[in-house]
ZAMARDO-744147 format. One record per residue: z negated, y negated, x negated of N, C-alpha, C in turn. Coordinates in steps of 0.05 Angstrom, whole numbers, plus 5000, padded with zeros to 4 digits. Last residue first. Example, Ala and Ser with C-alpha at 12.3 -4.5 7.8 and 13.67 -1.06 7.14 Angstrom:
SITE; npz; npy; npx; capz; capy; capx; cpz; cpy; cpx
SITE; 4858; 5045; 4743; 4857; 5021; 4727; 4843; 4999; 4742
SITE; 4844; 5114; 4736; 4844; 5090; 4754; 4844; 5066; 4736
This chain:
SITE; npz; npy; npx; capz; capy; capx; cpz; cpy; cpx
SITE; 5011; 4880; 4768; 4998; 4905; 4756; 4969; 4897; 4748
SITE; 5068; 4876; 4805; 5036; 4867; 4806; 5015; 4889; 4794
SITE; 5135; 4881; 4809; 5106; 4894; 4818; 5085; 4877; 4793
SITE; 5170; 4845; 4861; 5154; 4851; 4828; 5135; 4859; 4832
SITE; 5228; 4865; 4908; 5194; 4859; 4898; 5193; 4860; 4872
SITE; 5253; 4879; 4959; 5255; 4884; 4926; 5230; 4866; 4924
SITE; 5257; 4915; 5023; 5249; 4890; 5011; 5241; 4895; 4977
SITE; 5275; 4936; 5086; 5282; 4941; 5054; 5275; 4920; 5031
SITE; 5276; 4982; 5137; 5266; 4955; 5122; 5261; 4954; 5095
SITE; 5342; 4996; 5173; 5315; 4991; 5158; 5296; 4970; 5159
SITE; 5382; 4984; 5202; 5361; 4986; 5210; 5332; 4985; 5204
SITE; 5421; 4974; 5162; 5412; 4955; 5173; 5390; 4964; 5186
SITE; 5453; 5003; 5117; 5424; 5017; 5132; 5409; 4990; 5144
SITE; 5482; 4970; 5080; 5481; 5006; 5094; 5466; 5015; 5115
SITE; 5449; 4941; 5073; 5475; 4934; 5083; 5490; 4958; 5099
SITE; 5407; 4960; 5049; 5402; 4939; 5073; 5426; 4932; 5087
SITE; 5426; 4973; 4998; 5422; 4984; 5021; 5421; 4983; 5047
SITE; 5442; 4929; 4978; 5461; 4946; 4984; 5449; 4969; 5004
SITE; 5396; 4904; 4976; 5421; 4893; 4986; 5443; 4911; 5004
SITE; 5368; 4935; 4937; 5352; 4916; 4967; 5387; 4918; 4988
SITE; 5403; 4934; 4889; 5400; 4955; 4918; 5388; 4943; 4934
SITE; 5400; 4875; 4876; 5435; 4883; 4886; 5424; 4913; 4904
SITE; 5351; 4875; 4861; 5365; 4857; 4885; 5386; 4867; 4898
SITE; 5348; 4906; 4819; 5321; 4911; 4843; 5331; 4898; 4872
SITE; 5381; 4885; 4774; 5390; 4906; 4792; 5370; 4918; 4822
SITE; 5346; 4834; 4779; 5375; 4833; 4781; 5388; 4860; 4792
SITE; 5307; 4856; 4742; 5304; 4834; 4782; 5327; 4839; 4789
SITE; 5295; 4917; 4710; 5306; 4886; 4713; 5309; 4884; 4750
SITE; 5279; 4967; 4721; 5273; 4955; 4696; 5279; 4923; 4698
SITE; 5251; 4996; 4784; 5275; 4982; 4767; 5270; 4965; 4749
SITE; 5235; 5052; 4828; 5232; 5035; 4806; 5249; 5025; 4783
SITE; 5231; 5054; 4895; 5251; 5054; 4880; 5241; 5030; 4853
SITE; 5198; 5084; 4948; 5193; 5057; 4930; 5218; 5065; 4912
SITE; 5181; 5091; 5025; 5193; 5093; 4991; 5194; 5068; 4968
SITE; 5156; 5092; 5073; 5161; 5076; 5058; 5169; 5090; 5029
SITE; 5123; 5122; 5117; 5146; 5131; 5113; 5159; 5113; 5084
SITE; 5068; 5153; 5075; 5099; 5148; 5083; 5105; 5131; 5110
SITE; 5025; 5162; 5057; 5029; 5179; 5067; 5058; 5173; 5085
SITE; 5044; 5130; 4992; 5025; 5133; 5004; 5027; 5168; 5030
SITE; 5120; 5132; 4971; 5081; 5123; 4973; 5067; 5121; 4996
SITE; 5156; 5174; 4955; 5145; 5163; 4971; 5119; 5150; 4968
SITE; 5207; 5155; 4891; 5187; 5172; 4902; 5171; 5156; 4942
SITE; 5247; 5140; 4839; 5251; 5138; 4875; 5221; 5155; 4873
SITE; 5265; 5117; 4780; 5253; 5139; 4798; 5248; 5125; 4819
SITE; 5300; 5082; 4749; 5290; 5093; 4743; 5278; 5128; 4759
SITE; 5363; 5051; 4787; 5336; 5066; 4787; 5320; 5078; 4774
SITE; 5404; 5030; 4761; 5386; 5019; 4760; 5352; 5032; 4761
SITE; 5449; 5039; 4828; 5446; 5027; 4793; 5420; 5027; 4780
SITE; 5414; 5084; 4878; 5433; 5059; 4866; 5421; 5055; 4824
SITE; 5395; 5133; 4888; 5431; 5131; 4888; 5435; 5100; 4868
SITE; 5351; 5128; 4906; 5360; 5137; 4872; 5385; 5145; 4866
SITE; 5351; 5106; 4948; 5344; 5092; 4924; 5352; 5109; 4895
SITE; 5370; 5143; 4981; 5382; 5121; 4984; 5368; 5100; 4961
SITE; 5325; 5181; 4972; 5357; 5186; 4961; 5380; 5166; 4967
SITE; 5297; 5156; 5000; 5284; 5165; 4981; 5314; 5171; 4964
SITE; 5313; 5150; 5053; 5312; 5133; 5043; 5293; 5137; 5020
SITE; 5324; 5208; 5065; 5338; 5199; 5066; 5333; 5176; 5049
SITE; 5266; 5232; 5065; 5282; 5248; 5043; 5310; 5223; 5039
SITE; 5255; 5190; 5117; 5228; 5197; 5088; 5254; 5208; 5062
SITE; 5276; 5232; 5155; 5288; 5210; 5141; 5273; 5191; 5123
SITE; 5234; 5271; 5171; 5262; 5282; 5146; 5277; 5257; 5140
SITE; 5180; 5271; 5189; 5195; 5251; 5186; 5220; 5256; 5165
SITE; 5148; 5320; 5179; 5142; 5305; 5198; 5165; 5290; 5199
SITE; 5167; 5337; 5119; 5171; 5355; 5136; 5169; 5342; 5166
SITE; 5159; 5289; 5093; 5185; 5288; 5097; 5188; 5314; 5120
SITE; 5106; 5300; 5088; 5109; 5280; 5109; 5147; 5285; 5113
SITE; 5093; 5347; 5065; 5094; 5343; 5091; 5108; 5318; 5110
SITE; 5117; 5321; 5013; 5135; 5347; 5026; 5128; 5346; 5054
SITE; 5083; 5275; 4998; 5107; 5278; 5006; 5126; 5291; 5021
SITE; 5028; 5283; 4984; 5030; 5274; 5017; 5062; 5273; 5018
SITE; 5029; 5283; 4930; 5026; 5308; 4948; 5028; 5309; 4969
SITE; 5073; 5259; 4891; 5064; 5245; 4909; 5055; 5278; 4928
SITE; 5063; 5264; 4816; 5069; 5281; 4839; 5061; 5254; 4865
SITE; 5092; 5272; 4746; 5072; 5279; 4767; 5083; 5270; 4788
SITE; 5135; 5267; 4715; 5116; 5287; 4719; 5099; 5291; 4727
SITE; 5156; 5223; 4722; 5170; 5237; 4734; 5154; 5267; 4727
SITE; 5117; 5181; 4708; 5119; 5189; 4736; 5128; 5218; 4738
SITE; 5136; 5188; 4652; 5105; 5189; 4657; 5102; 5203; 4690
SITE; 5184; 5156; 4660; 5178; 5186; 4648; 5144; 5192; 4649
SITE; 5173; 5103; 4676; 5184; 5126; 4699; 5177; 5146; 4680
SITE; 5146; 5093; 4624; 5121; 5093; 4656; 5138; 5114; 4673
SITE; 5185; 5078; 4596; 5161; 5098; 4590; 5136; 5109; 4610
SITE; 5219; 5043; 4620; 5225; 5075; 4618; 5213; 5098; 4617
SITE; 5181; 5002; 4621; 5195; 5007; 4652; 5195; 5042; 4646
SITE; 5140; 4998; 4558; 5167; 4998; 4571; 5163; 5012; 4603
SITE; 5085; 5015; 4544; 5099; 4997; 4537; 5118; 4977; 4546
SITE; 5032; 5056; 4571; 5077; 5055; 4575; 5082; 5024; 4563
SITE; 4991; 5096; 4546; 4997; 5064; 4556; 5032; 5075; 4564
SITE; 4964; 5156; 4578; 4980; 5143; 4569; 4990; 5118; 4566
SITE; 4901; 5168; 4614; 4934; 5163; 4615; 4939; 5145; 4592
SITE; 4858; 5227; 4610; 4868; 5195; 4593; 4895; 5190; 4599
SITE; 4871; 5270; 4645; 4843; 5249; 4636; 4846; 5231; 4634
SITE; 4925; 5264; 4689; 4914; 5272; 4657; 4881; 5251; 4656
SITE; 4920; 5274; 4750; 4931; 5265; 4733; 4920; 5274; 4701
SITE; 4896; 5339; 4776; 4898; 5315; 4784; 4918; 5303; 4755
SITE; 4930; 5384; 4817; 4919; 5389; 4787; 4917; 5360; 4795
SITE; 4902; 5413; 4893; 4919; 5402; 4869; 4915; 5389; 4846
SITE; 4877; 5433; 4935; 4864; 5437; 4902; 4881; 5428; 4887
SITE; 4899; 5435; 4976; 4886; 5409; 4975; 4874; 5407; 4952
SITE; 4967; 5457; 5011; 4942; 5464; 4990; 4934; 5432; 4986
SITE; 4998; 5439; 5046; 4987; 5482; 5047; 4972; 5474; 5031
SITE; 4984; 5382; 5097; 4991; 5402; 5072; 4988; 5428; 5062
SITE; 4984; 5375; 5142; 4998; 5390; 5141; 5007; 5401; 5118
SITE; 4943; 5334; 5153; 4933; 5370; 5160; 4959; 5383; 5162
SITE; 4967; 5291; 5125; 4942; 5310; 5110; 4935; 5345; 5124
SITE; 5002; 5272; 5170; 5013; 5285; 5138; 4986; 5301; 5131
SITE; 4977; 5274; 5213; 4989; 5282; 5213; 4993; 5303; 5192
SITE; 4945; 5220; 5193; 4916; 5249; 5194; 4937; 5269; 5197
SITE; 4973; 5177; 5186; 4976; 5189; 5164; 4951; 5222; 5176
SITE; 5033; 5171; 5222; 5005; 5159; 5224; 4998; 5190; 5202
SITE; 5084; 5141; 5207; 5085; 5159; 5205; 5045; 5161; 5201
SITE; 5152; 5110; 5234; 5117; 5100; 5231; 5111; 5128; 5222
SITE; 5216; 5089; 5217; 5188; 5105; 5226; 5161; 5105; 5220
SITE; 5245; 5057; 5185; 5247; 5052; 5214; 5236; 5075; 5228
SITE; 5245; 5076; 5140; 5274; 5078; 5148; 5269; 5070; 5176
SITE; 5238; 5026; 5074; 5217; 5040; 5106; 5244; 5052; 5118
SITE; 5235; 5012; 5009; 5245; 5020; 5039; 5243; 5037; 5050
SITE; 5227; 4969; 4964; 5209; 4988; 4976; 5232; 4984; 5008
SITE; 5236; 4975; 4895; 5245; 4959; 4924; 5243; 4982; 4941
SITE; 5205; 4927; 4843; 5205; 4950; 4862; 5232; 4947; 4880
SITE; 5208; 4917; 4767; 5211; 4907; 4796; 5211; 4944; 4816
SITE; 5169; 4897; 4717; 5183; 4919; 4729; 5182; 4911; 4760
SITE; 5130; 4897; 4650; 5134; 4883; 4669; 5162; 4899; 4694
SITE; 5073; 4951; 4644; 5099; 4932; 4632; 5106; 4918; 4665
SITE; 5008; 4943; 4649; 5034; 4956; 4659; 5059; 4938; 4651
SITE; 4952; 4932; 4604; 4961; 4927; 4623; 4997; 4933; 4625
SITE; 4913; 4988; 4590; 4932; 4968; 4580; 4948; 4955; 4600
SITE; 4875; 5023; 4616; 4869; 5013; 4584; 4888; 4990; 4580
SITE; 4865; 4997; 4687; 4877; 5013; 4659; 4870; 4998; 4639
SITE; 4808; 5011; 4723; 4817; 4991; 4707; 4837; 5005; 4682
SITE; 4783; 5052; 4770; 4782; 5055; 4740; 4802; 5030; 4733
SITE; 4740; 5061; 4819; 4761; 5043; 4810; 4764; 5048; 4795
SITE; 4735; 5107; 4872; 4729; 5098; 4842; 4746; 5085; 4837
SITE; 4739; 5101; 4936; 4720; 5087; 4922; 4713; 5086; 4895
SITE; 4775; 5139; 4946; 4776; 5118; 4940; 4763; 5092; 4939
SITE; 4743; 5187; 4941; 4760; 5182; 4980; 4770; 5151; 4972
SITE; 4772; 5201; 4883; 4750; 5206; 4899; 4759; 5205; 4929
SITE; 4805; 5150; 4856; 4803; 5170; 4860; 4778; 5170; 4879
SITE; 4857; 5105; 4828; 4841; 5100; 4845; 4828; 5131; 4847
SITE; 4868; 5056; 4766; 4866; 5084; 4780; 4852; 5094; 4797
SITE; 4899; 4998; 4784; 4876; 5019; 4776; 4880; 5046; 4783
SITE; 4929; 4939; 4784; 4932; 4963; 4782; 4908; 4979; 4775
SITE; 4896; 4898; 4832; 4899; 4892; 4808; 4916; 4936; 4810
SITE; 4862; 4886; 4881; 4879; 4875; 4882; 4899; 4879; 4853
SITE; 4817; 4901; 4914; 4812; 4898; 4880; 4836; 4881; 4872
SITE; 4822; 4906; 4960; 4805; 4888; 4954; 4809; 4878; 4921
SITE; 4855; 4947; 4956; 4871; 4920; 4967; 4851; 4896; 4953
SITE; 4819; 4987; 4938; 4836; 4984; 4921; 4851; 4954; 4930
SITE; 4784; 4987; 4995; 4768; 4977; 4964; 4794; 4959; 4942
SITE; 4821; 5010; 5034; 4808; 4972; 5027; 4803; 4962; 5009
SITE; 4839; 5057; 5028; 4853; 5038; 5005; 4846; 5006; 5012
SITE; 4802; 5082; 5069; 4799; 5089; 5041; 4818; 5066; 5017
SITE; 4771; 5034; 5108; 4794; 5053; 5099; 4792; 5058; 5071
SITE; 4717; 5018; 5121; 4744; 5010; 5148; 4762; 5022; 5136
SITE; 4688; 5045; 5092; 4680; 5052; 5119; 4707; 5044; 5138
SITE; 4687; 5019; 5040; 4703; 5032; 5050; 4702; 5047; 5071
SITE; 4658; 4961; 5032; 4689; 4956; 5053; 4697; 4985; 5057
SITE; 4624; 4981; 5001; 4616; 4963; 5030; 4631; 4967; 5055
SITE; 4646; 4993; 4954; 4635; 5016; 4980; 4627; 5002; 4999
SITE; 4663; 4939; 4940; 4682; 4956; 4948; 4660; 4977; 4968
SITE; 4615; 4886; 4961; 4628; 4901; 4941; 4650; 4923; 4955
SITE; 4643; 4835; 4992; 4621; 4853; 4996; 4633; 4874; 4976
SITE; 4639; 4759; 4982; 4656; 4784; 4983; 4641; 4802; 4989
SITE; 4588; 4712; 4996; 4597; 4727; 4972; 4617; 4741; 4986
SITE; 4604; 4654; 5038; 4594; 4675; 5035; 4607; 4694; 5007
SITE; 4634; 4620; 5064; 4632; 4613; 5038; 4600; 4630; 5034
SITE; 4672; 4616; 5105; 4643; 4618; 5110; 4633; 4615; 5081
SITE; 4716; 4606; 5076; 4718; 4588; 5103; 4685; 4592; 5101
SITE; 4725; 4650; 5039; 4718; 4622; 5027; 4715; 4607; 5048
SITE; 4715; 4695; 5065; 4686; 4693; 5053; 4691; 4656; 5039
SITE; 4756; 4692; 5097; 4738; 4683; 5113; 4710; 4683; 5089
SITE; 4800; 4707; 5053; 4802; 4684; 5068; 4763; 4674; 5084
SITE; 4776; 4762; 5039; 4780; 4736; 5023; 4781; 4703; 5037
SITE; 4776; 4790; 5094; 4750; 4789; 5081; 4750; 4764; 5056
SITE; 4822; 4781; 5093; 4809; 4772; 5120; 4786; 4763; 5100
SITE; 4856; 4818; 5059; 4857; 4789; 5058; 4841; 4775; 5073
SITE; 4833; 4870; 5069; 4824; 4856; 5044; 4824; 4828; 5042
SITE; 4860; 4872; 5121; 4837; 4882; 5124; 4833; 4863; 5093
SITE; 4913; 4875; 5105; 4901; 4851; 5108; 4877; 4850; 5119
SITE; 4910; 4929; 5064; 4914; 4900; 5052; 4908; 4869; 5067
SITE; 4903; 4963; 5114; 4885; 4948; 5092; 4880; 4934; 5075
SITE; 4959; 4951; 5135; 4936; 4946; 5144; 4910; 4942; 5128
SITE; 4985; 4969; 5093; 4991; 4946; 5109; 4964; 4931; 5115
SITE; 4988; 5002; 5058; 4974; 4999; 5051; 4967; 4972; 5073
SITE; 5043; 5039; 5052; 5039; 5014; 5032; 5011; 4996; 5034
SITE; 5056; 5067; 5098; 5043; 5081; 5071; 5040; 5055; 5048
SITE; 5058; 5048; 5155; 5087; 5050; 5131; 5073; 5069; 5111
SITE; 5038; 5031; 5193; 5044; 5050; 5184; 5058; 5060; 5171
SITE; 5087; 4967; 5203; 5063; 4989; 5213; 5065; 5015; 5205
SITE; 5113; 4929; 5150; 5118; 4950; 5183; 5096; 4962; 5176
SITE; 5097; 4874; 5139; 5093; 4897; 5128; 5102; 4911; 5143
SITE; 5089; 4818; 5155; 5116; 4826; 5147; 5125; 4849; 5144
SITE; 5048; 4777; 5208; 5057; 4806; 5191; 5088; 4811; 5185
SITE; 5003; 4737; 5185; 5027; 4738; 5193; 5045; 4769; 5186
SITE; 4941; 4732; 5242; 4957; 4751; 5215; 4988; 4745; 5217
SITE; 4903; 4692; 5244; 4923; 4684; 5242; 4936; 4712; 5228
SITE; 4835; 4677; 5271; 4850; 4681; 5252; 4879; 4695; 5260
SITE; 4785; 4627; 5279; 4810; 4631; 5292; 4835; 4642; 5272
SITE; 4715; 4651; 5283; 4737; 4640; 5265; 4767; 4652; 5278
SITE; 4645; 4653; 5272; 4666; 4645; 5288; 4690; 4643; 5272
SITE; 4597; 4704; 5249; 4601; 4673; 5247; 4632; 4675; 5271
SITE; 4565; 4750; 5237; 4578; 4747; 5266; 4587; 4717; 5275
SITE; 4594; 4785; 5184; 4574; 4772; 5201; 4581; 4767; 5226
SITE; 4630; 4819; 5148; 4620; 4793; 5137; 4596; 4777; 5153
SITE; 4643; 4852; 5186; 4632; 4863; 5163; 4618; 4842; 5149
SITE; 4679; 4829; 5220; 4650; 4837; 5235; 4635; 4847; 5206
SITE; 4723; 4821; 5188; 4711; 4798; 5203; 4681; 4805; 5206
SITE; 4744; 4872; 5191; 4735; 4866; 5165; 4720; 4839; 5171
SITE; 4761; 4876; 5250; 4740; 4892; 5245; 4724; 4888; 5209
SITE; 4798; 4843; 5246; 4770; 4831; 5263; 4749; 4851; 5248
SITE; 4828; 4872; 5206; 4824; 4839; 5209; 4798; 4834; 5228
SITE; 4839; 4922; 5242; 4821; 4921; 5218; 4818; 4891; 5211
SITE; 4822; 4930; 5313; 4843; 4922; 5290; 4832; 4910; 5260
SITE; 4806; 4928; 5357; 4797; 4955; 5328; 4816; 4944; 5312
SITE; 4822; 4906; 5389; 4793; 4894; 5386; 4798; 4916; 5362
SITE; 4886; 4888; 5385; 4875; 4905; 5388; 4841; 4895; 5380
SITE; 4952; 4865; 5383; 4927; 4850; 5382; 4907; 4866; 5392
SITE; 5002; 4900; 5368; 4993; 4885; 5388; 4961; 4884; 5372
SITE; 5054; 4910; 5335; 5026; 4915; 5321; 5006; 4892; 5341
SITE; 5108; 4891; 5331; 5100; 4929; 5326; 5062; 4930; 5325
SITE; 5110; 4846; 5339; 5122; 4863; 5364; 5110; 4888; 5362
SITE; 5105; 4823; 5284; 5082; 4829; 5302; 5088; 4844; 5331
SITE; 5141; 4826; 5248; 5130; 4852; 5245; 5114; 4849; 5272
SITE; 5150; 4769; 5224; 5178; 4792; 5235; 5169; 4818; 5255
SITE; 5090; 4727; 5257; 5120; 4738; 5241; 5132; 4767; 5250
SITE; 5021; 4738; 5283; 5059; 4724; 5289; 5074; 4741; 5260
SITE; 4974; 4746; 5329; 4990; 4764; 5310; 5027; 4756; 5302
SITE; 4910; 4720; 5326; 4937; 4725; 5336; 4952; 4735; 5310
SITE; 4835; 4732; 5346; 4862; 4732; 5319; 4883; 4740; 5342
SITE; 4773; 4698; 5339; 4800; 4718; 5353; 4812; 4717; 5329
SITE; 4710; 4690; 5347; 4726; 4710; 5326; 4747; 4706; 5347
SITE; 4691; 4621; 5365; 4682; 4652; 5369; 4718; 4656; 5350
SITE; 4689; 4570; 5344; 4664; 4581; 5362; 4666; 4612; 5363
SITE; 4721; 4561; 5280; 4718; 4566; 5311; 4690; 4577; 5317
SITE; 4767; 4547; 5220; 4739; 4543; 5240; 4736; 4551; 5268
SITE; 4810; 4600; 5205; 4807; 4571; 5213; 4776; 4573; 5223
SITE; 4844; 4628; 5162; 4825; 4634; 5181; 4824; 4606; 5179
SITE; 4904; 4673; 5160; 4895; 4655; 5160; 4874; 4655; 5168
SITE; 4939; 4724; 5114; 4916; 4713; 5137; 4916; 4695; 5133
SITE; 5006; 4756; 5110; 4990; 4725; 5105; 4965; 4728; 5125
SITE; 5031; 4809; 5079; 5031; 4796; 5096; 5010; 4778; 5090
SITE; 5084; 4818; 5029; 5071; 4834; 5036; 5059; 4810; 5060
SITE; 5098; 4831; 4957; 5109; 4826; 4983; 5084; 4832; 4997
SITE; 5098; 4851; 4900; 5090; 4815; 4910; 5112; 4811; 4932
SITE; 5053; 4910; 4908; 5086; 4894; 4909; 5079; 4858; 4907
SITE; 5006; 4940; 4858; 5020; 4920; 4887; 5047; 4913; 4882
SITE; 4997; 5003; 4844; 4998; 4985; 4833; 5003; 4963; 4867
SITE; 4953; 5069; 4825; 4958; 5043; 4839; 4960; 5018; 4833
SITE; 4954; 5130; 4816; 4958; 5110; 4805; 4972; 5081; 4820
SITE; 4900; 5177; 4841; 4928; 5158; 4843; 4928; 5138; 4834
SITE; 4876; 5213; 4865; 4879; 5205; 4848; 4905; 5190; 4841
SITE; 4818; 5248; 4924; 4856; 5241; 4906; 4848; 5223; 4879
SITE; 4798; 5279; 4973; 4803; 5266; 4951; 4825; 5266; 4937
SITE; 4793; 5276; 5042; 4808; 5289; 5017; 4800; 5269; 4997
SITE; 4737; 5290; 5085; 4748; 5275; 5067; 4761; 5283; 5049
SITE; 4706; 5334; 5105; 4737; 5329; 5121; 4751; 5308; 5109
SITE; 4657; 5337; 5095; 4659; 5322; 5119; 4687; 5310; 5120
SITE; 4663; 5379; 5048; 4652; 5386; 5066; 4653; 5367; 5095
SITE; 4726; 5346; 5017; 4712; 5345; 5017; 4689; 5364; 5045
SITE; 4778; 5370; 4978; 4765; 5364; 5005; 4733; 5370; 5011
SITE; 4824; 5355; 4924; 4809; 5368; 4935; 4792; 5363; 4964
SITE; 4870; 5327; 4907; 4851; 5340; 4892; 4831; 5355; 4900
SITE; 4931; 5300; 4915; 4907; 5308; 4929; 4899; 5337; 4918
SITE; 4957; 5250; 4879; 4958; 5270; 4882; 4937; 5283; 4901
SITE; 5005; 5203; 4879; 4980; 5211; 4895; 4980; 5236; 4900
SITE; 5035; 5148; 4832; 5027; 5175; 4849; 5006; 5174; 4857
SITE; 5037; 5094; 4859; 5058; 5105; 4835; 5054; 5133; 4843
SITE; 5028; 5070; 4920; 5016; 5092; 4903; 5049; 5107; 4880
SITE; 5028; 4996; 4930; 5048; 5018; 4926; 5028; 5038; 4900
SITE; 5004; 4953; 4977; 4997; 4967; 4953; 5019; 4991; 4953
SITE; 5035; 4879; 4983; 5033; 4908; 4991; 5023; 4928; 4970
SITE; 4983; 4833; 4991; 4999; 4853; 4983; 5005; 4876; 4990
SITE; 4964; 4786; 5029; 4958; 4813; 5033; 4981; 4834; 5014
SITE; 4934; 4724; 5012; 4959; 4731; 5023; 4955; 4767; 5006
SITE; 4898; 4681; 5060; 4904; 4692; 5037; 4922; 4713; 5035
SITE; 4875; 4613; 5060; 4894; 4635; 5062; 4885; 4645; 5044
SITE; 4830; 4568; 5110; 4834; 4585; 5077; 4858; 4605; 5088
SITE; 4820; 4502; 5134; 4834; 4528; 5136; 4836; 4541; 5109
């Protein structure tokens, strides 16, 4: 049996830069992981299945298109009994699904003991496979197939990422933005040394999939201001195309007490503190 375990990817920002003639947006975004997130397993077998267990699997039935088989079929047509454990909520903007779309392809290339497939291989099953695949902070652009590798690696800094208990399927958010020419990040980014130096970096740029999506989903605005209420916060923003928020915190200690406090507030949620993974 091989594991492997599916981070969550969190977009520091995402800006959208332009569109492409076959309906592809491009972007730019600075991408880092949570150290949360969901488990593959793959085991030996005569033929491909997959079951779907932990907190999350009620929301996410066992489908032949489901990116795990479908990252399975990319590698060949070998056999294998695989196992998603899902923690991530569906459709969140963190990257769920393609994160274990990335972990399949890890797990089953060490069971079949086959190479990986480079990133443009994988990006046919989603634009943030490549980046899951890569697994590391980069700057992602294009339909997300450019990797860029930062100059320095990201100070050390906790998350805490909360969903309000809506799915929010992302082709929604994109055909509801008014504009797709947006300025992208700076050429050359800046190192950040410090937690502080990175939120001030953020706080001037942008998540562009935000305004619609909060326009689709207005409790998106809620658990975005339920993070930058608590102790600690540097900056709150949405990632990806939502519903999920992130809340950025210099120390574990205050990253815990909001998890907490919110989660206490807002049982419905889903609220989970994290280190981010740079």
């Amino acid at each position: 049996m091989t594991e492997a375990f599916a981070r969550a990817k969190i977009n520091l920002t995402l800006h959208v830069t332009g569109q492409r003639p076959d309906g592809y947006h491009l972007l730019d975004s600075l991408v880092v992981f949570a150290d949360v997130g969901d488990r593959v397993r793959a085991e030996p077998a005569e033929a491909l299945s997959l079951a779907i267990t932990g907190p999350q699997a009620a929301n996410l039935p066992v489908a032949d298109d489901n990116l795990v088989l479908r990252a399975a079929r990319t590698l060949g047509g070998q056999g294998a009994r695989l196992t998603l454990e899902k923690h991530l909520p569906v459709a969140s903007g963190i990257g769920g699904g393609s994160a274990d779309a990335a972990a399949a392809l890890v797990a089953l290339a060490r069971l079949w003991q086959v190479p990986l497939p480079d990133p443009a291989a994988v990006l046919k099953l989603g634009a943030d496979v490549p980046v899951c695949l890569e697994g590391r902070a980069v700057r992602m652009a294009g339909v997300g197939e450019i990797l860029t590798p930062l100059a320095a690696p990201l100070p050390e800094a906790w998350l805490v990422l909360a969903n309000p208990g809506v799915s929010v399927p992302t082709p929604p958010v994109f055909k509801a933005l008014t504009r797709r020419d947006n300025p992208p990040m700076p050429d050359e980014l800046p190192g950040w040394p410090t937690v502080e130096s990175l939120a001030a970096f953020l706080a001037t740029q942008r998540n562009d999939l935000e305004p619609p999506a909060i326009a689709l989903a207005p409790e998106i605005a809620r658990a975005r201001a339920a993070l930058s209420a608590q102790p600690g916060c540097l900056l709150a923003r949405m990632s990806g195309s939502g519903a999920t928020c992130f809340g950025l915190f210099a120390v574990e200690e205050a990253a815990r007490a909001a998890a907490e406090a919110i989660g206490a507030e807002h049982p419905g949620w889903w609220v989970a503190p994290a280190r981010m993974v740079g």
